[in-house]
C-alpha positions in Angstrom: 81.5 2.2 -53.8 81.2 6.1 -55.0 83.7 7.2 -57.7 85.0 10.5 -58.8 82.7 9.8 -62.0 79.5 8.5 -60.1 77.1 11.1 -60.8 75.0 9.0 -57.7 77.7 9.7 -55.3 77.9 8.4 -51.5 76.5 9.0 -48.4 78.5 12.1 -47.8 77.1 13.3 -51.5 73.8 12.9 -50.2 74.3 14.7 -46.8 76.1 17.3 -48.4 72.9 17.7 -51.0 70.4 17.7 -48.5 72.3 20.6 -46.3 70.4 23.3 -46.1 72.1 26.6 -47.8 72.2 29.5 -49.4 71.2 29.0 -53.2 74.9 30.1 -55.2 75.3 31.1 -58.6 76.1 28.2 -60.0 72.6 26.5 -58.6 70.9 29.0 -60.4 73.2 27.9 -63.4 72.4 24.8 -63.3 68.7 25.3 -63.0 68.8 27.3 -67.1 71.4 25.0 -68.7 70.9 21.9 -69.9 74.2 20.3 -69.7 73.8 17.0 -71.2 74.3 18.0 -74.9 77.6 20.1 -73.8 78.8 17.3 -72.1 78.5 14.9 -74.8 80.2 17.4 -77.2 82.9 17.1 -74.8 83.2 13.6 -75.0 83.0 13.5 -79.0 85.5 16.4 -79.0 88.0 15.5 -76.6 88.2 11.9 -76.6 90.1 11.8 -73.1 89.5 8.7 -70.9 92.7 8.5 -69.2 95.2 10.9 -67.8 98.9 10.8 -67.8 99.4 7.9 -66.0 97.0 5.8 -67.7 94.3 6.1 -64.8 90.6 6.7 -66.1 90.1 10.6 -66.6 88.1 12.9 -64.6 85.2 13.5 -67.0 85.3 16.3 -68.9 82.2 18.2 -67.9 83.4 18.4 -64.2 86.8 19.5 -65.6 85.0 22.3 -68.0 82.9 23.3 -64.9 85.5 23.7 -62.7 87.2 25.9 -65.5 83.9 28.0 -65.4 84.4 28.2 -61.2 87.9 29.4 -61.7 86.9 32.2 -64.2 84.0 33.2 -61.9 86.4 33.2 -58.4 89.3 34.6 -60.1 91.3 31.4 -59.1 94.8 30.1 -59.9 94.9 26.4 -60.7 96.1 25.3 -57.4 93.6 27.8 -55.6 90.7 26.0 -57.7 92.0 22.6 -56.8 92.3 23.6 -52.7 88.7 25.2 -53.6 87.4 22.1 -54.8 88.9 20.4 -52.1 87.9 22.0 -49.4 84.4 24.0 -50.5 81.4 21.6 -50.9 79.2 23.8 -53.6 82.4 23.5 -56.2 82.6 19.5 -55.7 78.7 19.4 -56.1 78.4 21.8 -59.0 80.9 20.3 -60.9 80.2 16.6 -60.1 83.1 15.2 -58.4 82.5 12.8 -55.4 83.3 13.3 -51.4 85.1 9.9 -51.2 87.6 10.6 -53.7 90.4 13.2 -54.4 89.8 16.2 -56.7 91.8 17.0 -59.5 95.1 18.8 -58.8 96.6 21.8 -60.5 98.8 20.1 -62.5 95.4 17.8 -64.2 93.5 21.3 -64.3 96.3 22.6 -66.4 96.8 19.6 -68.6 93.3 19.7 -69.3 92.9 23.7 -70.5 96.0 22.7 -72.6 94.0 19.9 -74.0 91.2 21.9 -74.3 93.3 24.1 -76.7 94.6 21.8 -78.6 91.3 20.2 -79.4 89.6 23.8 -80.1 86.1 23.4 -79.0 85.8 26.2 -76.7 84.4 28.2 -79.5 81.6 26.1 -80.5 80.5 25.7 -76.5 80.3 29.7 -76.3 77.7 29.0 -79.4 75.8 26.0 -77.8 75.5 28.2 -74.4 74.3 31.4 -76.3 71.8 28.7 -77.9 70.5 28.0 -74.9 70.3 31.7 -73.0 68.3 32.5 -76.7 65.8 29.6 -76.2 65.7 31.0 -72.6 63.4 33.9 -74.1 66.7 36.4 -74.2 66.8 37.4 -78.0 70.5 38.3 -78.3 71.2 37.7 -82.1 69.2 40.9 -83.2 72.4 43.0 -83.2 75.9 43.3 -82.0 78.3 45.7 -80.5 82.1 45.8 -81.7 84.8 46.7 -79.5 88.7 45.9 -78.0 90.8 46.4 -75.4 93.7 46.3 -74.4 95.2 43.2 -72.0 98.7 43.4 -70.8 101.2 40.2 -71.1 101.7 37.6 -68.5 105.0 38.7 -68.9 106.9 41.7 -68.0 108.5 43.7 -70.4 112.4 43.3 -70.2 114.4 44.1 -73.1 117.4 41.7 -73.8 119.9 41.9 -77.0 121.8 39.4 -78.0 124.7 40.1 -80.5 125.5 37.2 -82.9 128.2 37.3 -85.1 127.3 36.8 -89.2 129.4 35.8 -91.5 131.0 37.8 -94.2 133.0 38.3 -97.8 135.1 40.3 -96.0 136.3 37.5 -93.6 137.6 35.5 -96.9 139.8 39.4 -97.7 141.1 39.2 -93.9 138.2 41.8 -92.7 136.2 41.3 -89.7 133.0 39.8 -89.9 129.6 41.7 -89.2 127.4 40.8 -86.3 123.3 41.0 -86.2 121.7 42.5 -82.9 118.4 41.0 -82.2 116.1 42.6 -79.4 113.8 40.8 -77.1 111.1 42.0 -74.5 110.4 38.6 -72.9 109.4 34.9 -72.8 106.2 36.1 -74.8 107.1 36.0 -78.2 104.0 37.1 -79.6 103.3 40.3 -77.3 103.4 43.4 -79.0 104.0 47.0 -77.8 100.8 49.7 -78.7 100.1 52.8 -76.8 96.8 54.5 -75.7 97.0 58.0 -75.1 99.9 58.7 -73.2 100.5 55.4 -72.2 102.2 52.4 -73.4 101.1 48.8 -73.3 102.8 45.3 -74.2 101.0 42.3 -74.7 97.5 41.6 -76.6 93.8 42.9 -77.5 91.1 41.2 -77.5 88.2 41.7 -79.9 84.8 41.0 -79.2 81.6 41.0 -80.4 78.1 41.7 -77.4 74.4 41.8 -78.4 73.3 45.0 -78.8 69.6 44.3 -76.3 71.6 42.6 -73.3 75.5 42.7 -73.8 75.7 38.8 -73.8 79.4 38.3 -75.9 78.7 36.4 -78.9 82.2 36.1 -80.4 85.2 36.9 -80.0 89.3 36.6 -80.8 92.8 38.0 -79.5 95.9 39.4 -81.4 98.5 41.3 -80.4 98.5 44.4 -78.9 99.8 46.5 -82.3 97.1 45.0 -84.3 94.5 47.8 -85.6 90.6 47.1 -84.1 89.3 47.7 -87.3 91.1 44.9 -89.1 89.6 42.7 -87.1 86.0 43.9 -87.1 85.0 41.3 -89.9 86.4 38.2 -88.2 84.4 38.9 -85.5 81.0 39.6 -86.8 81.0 36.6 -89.1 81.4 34.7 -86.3 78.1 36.3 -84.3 75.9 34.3 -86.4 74.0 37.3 -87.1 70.3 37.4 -88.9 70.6 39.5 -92.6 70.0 43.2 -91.5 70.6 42.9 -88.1 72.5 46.1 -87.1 76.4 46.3 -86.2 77.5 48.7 -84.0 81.5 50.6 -83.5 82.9 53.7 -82.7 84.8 55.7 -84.5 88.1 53.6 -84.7 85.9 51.5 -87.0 85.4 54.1 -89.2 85.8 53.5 -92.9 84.3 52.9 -96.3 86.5 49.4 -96.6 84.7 48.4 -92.9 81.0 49.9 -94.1 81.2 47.8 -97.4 82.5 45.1 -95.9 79.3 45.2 -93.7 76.9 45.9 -96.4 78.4 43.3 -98.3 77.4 40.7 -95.2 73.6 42.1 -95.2 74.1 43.9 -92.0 73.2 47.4 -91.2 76.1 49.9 -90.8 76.1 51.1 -87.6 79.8 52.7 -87.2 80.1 56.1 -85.6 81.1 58.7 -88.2 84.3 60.3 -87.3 85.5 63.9 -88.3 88.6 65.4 -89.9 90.4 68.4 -89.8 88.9 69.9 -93.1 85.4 68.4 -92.4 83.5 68.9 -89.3 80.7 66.3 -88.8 77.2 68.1 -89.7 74.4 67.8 -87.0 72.9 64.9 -88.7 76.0 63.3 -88.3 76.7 64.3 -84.6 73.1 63.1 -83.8 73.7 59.7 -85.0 76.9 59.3 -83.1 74.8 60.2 -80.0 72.3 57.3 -80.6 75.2 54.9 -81.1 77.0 56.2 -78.5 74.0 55.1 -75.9 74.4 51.5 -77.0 78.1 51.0 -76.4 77.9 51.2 -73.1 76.8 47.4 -72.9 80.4 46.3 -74.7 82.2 49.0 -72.4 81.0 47.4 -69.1 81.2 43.7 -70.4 85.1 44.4 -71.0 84.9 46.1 -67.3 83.0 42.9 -65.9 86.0 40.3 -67.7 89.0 42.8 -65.9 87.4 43.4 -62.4 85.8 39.9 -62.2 87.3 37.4 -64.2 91.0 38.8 -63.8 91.3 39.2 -67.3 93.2 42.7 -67.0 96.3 41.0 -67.3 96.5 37.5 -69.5 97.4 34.7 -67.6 99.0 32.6 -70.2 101.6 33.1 -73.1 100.8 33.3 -77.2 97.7 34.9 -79.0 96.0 31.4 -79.1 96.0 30.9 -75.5 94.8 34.4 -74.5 92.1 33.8 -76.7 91.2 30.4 -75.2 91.4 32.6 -71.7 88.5 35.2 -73.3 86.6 32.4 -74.6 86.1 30.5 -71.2 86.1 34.2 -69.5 83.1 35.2 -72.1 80.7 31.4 -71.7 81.2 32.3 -67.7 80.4 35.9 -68.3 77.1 34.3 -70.4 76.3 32.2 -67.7 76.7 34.1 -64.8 74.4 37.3 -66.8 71.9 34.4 -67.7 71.5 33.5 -64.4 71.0 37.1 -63.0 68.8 37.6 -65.2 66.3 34.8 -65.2 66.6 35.4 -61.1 65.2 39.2 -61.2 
């Protein structure tokens, strides 16, 4: 008898295989990844083999595919599970058998939470990148630096509570003092910044893309009020980048601290120089910012790609850490989904 973890499947598996139909993007996926070491990373990683009841667990590839689908479709975890109930291509791609139920949207959930707990998401975008280089893609030969802004799952709602303190002037007979603590929302780390006339509350999200393709390489997310260029260094160290390889910014990067820092790493100093009131750039200068300026596009329409496609405009989730698990699964179906294009032209 088939089972949601027989990879060999049923009679309806086979039918459904043999169906003639258009090839989707996650055939051509599956024909440039080899998933067998990712899945057995999963399964050192994780360690899950039984959900919350005690029933065997639905393995953890299928789950980190369908996680992949979701980011892809734009789906909510109960629009993923009805997907994977009712579309064929999302069973098949991510494993799960006909004859059996898929997982719900309360397992999908469980499982991204597990997922974050565990912290492997970082290490997968590595292993995937790994794979698209071995491809023939060289995309460790430079990188692009950039953020932008993501608004809170939350709305902004400001509450104050008043709480009485105490005081030395209660033990005289005075009145005591009271504290006045204000509140936006339920998203405690969500932070207000603004962007030329316009404020935003919730987080950024800093990434790093190669500087030939726009693949993302790395990446992290802190709230909204935290300054790009204090982040710059977390991210490149994380690219994995070769000694001289170039690093790329605009001018918000702009620095000696952020230039040293770079030189310091053995990477070339590509940040945009940036002009003052009492010093106008000279035409040297301008004509470097032009031939930056040409390569920045990539990071520009990578962060348009993750908010028109992958729904990452807004976060979906509360806390820093889980909007950065959110761009990490957003950026390895970003990879893919490029990768796949690509090898296809």
């Amino acid at each position: 008898m088939a089972t949601r973890f027989d990879h060999k499947g049923g009679f309806a598996d086979h039918a459904a295989i043999r169906r003639k139909r258009r090839e989707k993007t996650a055939d051509k996926i599956d024909k440039i990844i080899d998933w067998q070491p990712i899945e057995e990373f999963l399964k050192k990683n994780l360690g899950h083999r039984h959900n919350a009841v005690g029933n065997p667990a639905y393995p953890a590839l299928g789950m980190f595919k369908a996680l992949l689908l979701q980011s892809w479709y734009g789906l909510s975890d109960r629009e993923l599970s009805d997907n994977l109930e009712d579309r064929i291509s999302f069973s098949h791609f991510c494993g799960f058998s006909l004859h059996h139920e898929v997982p719900d949207n309360s397992t999908i959930c469980r499982f991204r939470n597990h997922l974050h707990k565990k912290k492997p998401v970082e290490p997968l975008l590595e292993m995937v990148n790994a794979q698209i280089q071995a491809g023939g893609l060289e995309i460790m030969a430079g990188a692009i630096v950039d953020a932008s802004i993501i608004e809170s799952a939350r709305r902004p709602r400001k509450t104050q509570d008043v709480i009485p303190t105490d005081s030395d002037d209660d033990q005289a007979g005075g009145s005591g003092g009271y504290e006045v603590k204000t509140s936006y929302s339920s998203d405690k780390e969500a932070k207000w910044t603004q962007k030329g006339n316009r404020f935003y509350y919730g987080y950024k999200v800093h990434i790093a893309v190669d500087a030939e393709h726009g693949f993302i390489l790395a990446g992290h997310a802190t709230p909204a009020n935290r300054p790009d260029c204090k982040e710059m260094m977390a991210v490149v160290k994380k690219c994995g980048l070769e000694e001289g390889s170039p690093v790329f910014a605009d001018k918000g990067y702009y620095g000696q601290e952020y230039s040293k820092a770079l030189l310091d790493e053995g990477l070339f100093d590509g940040i945009m120089y940036k002009a003052f009131k009492n010093r106008p750039l000279s035409e040297a200068e301008r004509k470097v910012n032009r031939a930056i300026s040409r390569f920045r596009g990539r990071v520009e329409r990578a962060f348009g790609t993750l908010k028109k496609d992958h729904r990452m405009a807004r976060a979906r989730y509360l806390g820093a850490a889980k909007v950065g698990l959110q761009l990490m699964l957003d950026a390895i179906a970003f990879n893919l989904k490029k990768a796949a294009r690509m090898a296809m032209a």
